[in-house]
Backbone and ligand atoms as CSV (ligand in chain L), in Angstrom:
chain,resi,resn,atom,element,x,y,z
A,1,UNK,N,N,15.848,-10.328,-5.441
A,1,UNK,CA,C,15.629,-8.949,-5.007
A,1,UNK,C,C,14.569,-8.881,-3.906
A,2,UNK,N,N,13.479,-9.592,-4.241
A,2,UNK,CA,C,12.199,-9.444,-3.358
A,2,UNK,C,C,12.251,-10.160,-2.170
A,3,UNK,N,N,11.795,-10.240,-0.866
A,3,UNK,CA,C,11.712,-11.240,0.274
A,3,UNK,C,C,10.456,-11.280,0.647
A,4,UNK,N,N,10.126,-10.626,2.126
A,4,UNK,CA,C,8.765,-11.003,2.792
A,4,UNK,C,C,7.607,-10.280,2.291
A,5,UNK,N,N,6.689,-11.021,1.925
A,5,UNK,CA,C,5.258,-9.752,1.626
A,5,UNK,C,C,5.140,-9.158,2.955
A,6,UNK,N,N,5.225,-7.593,2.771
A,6,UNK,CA,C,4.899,-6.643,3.761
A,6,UNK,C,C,3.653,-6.901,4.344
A,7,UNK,N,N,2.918,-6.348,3.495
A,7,UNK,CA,C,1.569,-6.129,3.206
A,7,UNK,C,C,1.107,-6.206,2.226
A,8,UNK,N,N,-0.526,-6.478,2.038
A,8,UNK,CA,C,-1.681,-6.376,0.732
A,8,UNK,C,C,-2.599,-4.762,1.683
A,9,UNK,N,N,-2.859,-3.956,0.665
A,9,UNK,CA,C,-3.190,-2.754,0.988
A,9,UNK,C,C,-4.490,-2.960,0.308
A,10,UNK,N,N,-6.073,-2.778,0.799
A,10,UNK,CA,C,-7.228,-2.729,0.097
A,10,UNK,C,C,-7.675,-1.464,0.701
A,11,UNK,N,N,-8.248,-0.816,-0.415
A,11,UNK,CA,C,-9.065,0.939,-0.247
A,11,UNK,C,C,-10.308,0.388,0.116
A,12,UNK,N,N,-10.767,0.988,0.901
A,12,UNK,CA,C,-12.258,0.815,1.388
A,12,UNK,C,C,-12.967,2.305,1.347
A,13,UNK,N,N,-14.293,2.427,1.142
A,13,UNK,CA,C,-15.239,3.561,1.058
A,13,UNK,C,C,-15.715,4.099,2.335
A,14,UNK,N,N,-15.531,3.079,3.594
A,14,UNK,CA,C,-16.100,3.744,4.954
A,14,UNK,C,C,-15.299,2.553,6.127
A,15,UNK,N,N,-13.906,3.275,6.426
A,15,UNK,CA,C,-13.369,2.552,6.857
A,15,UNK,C,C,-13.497,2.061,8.599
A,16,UNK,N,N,-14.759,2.930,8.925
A,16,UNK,CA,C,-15.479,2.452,10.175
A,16,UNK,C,C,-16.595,0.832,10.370
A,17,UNK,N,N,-16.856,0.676,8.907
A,17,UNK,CA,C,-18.018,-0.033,8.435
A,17,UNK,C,C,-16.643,-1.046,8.004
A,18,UNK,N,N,-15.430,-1.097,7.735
A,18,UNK,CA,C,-14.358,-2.111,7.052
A,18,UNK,C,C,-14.582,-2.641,8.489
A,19,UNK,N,N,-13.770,-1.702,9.275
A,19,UNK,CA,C,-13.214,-2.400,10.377
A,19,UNK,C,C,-14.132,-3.278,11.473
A,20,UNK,N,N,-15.040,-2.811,11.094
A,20,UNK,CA,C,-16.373,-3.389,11.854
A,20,UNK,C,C,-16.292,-4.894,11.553
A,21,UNK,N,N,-16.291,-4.988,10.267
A,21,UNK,CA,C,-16.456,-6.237,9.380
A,21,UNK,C,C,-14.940,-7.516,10.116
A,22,UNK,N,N,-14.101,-6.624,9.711
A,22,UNK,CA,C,-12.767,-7.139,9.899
A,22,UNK,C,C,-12.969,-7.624,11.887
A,23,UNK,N,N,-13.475,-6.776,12.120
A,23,UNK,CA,C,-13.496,-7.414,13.303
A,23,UNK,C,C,-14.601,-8.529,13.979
A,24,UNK,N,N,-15.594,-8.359,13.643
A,24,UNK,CA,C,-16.840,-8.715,13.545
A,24,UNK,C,C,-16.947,-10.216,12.900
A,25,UNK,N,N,-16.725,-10.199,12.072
A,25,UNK,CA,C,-16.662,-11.464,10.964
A,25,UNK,C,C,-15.736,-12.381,10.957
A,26,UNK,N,N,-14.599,-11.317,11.410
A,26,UNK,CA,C,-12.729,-12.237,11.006
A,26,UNK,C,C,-12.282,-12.685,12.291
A,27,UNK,N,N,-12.462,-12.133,12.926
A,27,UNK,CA,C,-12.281,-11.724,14.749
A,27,UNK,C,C,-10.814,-11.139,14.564
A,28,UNK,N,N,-10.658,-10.466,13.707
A,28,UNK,CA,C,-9.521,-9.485,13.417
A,28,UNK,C,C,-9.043,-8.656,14.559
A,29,UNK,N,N,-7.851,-8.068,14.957
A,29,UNK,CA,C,-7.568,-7.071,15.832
A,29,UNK,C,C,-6.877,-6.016,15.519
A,30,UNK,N,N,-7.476,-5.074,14.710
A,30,UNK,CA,C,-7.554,-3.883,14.119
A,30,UNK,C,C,-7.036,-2.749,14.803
A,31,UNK,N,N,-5.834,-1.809,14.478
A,31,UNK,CA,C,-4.420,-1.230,15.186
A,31,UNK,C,C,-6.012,0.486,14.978
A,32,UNK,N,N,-5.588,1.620,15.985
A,32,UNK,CA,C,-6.238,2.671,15.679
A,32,UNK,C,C,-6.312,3.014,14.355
A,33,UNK,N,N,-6.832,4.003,13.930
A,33,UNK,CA,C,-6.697,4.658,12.529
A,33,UNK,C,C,-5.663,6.059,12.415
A,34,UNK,N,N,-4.494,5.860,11.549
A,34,UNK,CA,C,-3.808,6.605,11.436
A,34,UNK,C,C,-4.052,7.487,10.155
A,35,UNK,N,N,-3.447,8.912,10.303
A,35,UNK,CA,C,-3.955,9.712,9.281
A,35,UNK,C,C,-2.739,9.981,8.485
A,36,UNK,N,N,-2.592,9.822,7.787
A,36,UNK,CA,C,-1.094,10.535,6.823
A,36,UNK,C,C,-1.693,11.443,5.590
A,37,UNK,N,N,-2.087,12.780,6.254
A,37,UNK,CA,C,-2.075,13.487,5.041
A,37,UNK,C,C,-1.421,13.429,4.088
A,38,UNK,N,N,0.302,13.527,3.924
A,38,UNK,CA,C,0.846,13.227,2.701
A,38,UNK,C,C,0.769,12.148,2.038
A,39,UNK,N,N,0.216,11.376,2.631
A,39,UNK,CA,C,-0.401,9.949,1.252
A,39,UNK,C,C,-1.940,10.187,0.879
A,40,UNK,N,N,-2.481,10.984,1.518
A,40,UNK,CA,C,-3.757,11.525,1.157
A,40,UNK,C,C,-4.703,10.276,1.664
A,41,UNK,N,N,-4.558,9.721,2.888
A,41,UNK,CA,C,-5.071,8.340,3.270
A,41,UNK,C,C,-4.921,8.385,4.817
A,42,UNK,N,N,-6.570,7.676,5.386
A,42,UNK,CA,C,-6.315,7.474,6.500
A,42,UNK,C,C,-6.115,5.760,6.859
A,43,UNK,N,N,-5.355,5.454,7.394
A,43,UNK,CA,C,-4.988,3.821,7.493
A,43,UNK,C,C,-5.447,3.099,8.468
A,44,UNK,N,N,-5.508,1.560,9.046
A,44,UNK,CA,C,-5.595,0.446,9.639
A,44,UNK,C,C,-4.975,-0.407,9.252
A,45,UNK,N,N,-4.166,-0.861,10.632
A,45,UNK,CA,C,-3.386,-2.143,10.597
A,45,UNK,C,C,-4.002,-3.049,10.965
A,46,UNK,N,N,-3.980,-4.202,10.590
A,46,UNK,CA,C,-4.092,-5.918,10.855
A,46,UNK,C,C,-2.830,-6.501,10.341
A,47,UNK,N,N,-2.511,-6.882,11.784
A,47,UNK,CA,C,-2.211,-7.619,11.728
A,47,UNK,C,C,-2.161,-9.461,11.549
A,48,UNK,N,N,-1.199,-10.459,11.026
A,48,UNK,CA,C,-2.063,-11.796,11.143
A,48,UNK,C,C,-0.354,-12.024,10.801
A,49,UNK,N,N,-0.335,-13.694,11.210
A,49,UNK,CA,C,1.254,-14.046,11.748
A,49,UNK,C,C,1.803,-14.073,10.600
A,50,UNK,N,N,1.886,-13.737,9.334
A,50,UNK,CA,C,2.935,-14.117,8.426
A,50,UNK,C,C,2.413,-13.252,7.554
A,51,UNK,N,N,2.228,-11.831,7.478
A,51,UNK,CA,C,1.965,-10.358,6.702
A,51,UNK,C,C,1.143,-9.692,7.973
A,52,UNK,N,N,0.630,-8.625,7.234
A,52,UNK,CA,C,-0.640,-7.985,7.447
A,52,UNK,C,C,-1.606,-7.236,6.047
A,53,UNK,N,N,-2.613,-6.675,7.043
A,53,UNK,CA,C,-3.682,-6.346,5.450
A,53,UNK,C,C,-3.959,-4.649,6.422
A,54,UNK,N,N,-3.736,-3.561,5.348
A,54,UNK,CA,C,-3.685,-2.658,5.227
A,54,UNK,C,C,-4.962,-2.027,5.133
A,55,UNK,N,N,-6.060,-1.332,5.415
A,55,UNK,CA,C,-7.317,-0.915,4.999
A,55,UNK,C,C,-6.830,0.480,5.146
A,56,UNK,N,N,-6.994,1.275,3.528
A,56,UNK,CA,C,-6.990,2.752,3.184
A,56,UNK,C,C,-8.460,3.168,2.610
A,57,UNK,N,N,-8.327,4.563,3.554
A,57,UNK,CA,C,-9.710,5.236,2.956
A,57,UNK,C,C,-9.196,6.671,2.799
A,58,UNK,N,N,-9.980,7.380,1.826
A,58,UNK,CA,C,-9.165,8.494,1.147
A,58,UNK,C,C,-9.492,9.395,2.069
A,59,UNK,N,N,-8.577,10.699,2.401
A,59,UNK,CA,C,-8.564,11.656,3.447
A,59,UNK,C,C,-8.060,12.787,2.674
A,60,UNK,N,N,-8.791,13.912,2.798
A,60,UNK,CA,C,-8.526,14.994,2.377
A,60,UNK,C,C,-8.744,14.726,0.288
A,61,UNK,N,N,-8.750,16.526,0.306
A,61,UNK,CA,C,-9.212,16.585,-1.322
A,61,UNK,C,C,-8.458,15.855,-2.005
A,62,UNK,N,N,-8.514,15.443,-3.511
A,62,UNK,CA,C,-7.354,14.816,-4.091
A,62,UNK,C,C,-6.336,13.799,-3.971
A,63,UNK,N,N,-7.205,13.030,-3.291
A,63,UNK,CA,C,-6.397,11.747,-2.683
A,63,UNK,C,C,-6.761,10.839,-3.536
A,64,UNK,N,N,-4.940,10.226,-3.578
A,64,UNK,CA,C,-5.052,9.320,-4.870
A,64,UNK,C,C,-6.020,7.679,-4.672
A,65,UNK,N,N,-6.504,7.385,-3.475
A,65,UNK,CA,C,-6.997,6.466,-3.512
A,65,UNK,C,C,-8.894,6.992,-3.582
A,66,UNK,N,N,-9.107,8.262,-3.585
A,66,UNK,CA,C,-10.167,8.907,-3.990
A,66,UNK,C,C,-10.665,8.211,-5.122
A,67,UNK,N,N,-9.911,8.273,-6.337
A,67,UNK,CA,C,-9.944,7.647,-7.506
A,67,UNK,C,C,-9.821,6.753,-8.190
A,68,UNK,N,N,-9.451,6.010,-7.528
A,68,UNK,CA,C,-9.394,4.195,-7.194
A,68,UNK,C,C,-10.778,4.028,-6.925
A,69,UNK,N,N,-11.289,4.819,-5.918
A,69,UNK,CA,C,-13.192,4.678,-5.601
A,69,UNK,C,C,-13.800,4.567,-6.829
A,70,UNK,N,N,-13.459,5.927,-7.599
A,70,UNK,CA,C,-14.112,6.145,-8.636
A,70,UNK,C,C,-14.506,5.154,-9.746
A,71,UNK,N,N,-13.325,4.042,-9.797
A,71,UNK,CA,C,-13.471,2.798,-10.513
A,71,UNK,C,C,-13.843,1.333,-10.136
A,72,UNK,N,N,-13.385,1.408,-8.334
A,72,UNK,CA,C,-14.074,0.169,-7.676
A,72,UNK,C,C,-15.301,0.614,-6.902
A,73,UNK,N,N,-16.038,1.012,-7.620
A,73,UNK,CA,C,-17.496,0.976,-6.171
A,73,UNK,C,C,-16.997,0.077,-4.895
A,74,UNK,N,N,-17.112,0.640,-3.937
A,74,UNK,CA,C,-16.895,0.016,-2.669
A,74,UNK,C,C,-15.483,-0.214,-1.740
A,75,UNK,N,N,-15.026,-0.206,-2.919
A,75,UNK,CA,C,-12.917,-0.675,-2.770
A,75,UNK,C,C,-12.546,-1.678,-3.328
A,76,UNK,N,N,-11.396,-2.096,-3.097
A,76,UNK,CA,C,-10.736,-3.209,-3.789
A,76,UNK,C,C,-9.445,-3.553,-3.367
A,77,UNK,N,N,-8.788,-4.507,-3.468
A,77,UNK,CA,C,-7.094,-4.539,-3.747
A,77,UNK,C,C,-6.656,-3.698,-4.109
A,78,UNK,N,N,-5.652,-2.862,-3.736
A,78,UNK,CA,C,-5.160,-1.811,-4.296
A,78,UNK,C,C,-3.389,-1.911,-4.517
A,79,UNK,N,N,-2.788,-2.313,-3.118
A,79,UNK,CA,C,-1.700,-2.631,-3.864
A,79,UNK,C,C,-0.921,-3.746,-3.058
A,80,UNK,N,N,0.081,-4.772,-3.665
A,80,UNK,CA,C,0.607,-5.637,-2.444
A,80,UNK,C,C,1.937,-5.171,-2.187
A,81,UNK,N,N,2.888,-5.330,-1.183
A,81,UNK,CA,C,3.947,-4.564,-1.024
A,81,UNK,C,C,5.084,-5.909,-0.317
A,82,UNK,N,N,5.972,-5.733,-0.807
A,82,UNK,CA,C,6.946,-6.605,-0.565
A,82,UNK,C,C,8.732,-6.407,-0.185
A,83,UNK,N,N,8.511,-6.840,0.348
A,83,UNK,CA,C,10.332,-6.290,1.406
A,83,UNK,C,C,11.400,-6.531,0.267
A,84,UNK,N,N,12.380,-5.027,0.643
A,84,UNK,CA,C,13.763,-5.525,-0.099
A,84,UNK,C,C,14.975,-4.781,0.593
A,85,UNK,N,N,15.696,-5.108,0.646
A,85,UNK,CA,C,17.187,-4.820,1.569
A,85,UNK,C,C,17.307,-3.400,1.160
A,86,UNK,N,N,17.669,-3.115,0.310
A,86,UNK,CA,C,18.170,-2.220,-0.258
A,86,UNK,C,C,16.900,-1.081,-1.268
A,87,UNK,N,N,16.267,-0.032,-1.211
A,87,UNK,CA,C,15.322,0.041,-2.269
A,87,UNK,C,C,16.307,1.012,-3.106
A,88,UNK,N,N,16.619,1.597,-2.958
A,88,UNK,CA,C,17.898,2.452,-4.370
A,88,UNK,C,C,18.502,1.293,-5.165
A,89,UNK,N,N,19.052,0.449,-5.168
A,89,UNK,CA,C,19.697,-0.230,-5.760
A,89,UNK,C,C,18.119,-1.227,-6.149
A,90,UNK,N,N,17.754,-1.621,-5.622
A,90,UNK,CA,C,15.898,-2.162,-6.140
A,90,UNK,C,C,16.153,-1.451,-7.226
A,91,UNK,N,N,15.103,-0.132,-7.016
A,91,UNK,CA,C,15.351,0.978,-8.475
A,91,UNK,C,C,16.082,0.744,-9.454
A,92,UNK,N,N,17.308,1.011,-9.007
A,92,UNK,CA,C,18.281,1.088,-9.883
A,92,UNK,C,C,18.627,0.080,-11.058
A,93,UNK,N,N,18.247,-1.435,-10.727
A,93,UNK,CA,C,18.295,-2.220,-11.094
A,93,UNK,C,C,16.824,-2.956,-11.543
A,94,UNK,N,N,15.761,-2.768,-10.999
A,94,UNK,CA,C,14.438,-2.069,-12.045
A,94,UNK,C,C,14.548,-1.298,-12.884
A,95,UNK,N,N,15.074,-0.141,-13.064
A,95,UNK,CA,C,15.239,0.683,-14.461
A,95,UNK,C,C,15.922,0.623,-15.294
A,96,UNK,N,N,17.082,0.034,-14.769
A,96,UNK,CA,C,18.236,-1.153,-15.952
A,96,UNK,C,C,17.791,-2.053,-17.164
A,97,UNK,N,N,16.962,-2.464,-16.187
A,97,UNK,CA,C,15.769,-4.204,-17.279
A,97,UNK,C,C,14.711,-3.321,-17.630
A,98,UNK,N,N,14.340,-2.025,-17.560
A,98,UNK,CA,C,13.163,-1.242,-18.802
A,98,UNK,C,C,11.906,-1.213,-17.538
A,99,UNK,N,N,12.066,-1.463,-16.157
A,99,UNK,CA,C,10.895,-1.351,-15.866
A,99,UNK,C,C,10.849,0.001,-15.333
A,100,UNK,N,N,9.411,0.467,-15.152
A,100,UNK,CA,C,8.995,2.125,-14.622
A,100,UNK,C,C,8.734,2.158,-13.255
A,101,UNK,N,N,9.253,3.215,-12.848
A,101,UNK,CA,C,8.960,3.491,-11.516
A,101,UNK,C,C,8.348,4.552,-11.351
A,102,UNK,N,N,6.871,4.626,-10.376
A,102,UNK,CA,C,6.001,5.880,-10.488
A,102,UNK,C,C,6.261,7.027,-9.506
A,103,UNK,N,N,5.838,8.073,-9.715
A,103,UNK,CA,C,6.459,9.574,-9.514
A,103,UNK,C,C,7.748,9.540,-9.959
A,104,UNK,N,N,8.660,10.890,-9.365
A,104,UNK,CA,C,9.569,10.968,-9.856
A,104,UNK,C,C,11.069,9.943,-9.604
A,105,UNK,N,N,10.408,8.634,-9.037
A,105,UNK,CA,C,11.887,7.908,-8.869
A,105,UNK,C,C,11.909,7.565,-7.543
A,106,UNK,N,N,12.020,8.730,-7.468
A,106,UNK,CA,C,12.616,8.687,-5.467
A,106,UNK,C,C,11.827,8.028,-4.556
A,107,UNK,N,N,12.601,7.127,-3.319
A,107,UNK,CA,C,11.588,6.683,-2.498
A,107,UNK,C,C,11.114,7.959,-1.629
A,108,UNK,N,N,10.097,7.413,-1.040
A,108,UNK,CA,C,9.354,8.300,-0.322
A,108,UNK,C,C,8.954,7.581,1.241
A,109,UNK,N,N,8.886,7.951,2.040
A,109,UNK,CA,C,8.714,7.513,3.460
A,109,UNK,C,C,7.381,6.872,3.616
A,110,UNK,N,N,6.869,5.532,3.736
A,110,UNK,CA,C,5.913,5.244,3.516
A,110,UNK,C,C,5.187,5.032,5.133
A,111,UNK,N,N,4.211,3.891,5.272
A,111,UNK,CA,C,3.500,4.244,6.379
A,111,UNK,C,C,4.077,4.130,7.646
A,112,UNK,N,N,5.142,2.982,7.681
A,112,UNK,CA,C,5.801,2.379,8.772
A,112,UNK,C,C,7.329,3.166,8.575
A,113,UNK,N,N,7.568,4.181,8.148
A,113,UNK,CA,C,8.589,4.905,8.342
A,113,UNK,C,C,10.111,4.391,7.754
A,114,UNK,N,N,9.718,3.801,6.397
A,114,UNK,CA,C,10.818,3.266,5.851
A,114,UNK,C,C,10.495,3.799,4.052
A,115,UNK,N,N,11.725,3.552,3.517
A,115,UNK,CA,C,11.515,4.229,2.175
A,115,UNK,C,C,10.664,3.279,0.711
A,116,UNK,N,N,10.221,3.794,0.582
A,116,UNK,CA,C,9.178,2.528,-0.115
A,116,UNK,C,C,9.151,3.163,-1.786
A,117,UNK,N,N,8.917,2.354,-2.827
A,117,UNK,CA,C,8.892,3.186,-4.255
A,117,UNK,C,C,7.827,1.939,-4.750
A,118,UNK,N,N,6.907,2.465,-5.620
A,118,UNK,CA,C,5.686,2.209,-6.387
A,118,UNK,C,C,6.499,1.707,-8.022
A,119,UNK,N,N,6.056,0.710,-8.394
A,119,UNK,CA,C,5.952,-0.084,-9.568
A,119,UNK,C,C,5.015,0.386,-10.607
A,120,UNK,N,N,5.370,0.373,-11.897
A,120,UNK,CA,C,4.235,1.182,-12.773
A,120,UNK,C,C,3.110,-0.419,-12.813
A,121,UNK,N,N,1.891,-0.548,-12.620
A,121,UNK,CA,C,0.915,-1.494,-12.995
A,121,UNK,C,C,1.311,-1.950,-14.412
A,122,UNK,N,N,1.437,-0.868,-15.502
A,122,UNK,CA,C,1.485,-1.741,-16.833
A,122,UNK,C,C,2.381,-2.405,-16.582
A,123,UNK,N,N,3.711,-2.679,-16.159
A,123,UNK,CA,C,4.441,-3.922,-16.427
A,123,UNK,C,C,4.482,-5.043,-15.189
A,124,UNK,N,N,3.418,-4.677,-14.685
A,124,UNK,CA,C,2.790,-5.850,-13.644
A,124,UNK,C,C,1.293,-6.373,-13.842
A,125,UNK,N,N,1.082,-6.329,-15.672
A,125,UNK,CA,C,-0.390,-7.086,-15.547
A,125,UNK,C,C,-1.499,-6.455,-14.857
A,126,UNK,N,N,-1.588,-5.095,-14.289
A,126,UNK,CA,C,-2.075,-4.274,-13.420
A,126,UNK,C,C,-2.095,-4.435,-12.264
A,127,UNK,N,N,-1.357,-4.816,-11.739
A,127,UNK,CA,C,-1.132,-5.374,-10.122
A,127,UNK,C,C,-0.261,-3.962,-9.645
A,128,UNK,N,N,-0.471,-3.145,-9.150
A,128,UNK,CA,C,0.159,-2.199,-8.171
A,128,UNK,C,C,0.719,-2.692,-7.225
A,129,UNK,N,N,2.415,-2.881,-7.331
A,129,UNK,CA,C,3.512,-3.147,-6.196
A,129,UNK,C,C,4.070,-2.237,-5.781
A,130,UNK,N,N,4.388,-2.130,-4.602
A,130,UNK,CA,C,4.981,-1.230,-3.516
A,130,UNK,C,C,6.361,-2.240,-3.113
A,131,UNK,N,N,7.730,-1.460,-3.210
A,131,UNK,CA,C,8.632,-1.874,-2.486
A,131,UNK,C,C,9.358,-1.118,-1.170
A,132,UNK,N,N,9.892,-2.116,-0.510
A,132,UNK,CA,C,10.029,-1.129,1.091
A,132,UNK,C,C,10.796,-1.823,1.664
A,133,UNK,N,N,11.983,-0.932,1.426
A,133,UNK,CA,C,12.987,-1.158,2.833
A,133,UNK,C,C,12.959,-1.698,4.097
A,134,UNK,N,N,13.138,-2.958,4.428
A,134,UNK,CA,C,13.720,-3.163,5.848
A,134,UNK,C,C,14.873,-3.747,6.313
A,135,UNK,N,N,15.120,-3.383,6.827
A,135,UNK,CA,C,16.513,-3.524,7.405
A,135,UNK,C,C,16.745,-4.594,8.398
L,1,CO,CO,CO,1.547,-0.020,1.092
């Protein structure tokens, strides 16, 4: 079912002070900062030749990576995300074998404009997976 790791997504607390680091330290080359209110997150791309690493910092009230803060002082790993042909039939065949899929099911348009659906942590050992369509 699964192919290329997309991405590893880490929440950071001051994502001016991440990118600093990322660049500074890593000699990283860090994409602008994009805002997606409807994920309640403002983003950074890095890229690096075989994935990239995602840096989210929470934007606007009630953002679910707000609360992720609340438990990692500073940030953390938050989720890794991994390519699949098809994500409906993904689903479909995740909920067959008993596993959960979070919100109501449906994919949802994720950062790079493809349909992506969230894995429940309990039946990943607490590892938060993201799956995502590419074509
Ligand atoms: Co992601």
């Amino acid at each position: 079912m699964i192919s290329r790791l997309n991405h590893v997504a880490l929440v950071v607390d001051d994502l001016d002070k991440a990118c600093h680091s990322w660049q500074h330290l890593l000699g990283a080359t860090v994409s602008e900062p994009q805002a997606l209110p409807e994920h309640g997150v403002t983003v950074v791309f890095i890229d690096l030749p075989n994935t990239r690493i995602e840096l989210l910092e929470p934007l606007g009230d009630g953002s679910p990576v707000s609360r992720f803060l609340e438990k990692h002082t500073g940030g953390g790993l938050h989720h890794i995300c991994m390519e699949v042909a098809d994500v409906i039939a993904a689903r479909d065949d995740l909920l067959a074998k008993g596993a959960r899929i979070l919100g109501d099911g449906e994919p949802k348009i994720g950062a790079h404009g493809n349909p992506v659906i969230f894995m429940h942590p309990g039946d990943f050992h607490g590892t938060l997976i993201e799956l995502e369509e590419v074509k």
